[in-house]
C-alpha positions in Angstrom: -6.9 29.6 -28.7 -3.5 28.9 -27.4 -3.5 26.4 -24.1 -2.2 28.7 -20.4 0.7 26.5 -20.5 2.0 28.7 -23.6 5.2 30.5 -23.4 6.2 33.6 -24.8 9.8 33.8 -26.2 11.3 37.3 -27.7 11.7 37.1 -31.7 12.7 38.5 -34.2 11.1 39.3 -37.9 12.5 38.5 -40.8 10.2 38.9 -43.7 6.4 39.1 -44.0 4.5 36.0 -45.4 0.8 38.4 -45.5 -1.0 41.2 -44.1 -1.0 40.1 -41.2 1.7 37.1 -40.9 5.8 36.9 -40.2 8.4 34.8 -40.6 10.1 35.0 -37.4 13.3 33.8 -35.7 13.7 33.0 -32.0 16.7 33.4 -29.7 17.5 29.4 -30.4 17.4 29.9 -34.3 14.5 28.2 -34.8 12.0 29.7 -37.3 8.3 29.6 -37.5 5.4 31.8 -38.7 3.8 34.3 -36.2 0.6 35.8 -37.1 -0.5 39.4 -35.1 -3.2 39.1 -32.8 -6.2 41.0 -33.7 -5.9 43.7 -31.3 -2.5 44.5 -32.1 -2.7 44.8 -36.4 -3.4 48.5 -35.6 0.5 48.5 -34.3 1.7 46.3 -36.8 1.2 48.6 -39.9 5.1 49.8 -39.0 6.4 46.5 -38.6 9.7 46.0 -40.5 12.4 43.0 -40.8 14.6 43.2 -37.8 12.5 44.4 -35.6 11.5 42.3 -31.8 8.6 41.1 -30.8 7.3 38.3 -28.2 6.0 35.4 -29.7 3.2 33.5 -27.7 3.7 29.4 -28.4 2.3 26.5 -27.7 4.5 23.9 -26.3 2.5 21.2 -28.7 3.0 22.9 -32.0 6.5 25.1 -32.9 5.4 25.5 -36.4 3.1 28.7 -35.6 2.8 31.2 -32.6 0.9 34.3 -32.3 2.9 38.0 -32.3 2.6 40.1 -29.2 4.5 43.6 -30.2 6.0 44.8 -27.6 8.7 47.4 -28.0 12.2 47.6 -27.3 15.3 50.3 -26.3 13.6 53.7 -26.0 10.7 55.5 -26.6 7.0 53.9 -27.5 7.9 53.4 -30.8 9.2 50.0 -32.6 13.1 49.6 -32.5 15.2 48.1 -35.1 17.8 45.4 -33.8 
């Protein structure tokens, strides 16, 4: 369980480490693995490299955060960047 003090940067993903895990970049080039929450692995059957998402991390370990999707540009649907 992630601490309230937890922020939520945008990302981007870059390749997939599991069924369930990314590798993904943040806007200050770090990169960490982000695993998708439970009740968003429904959503994250169409995930692809390039793609955003909103990472939630806790400020005492930047080796791992959890993926929130949430889409970008138009329509409900993922968007490629």
């Amino acid at each position: 369980m992630l601490p309230a003090r937890a922020f939520c940067p945008d990302a981007v993903l870059l390749h997939p480490l599991g069924s369930h895990a990314w590798w993904v970049r943040l806007p200050n080039g770090h990169e960490l693995a982000g695993v998708v929450r439970r009740v968003d692995r429904e959503a994250a059957v169409g995930l692809a490299a390039g793609q955003r998402v909103t990472l939630e991390v806790a400020p005492a370990d930047f080796s791992r955060g959890r993926l929130r999707l949430s889409w970008f540009g138009e329509g409900a649907g993922p968007s490629a960047v």
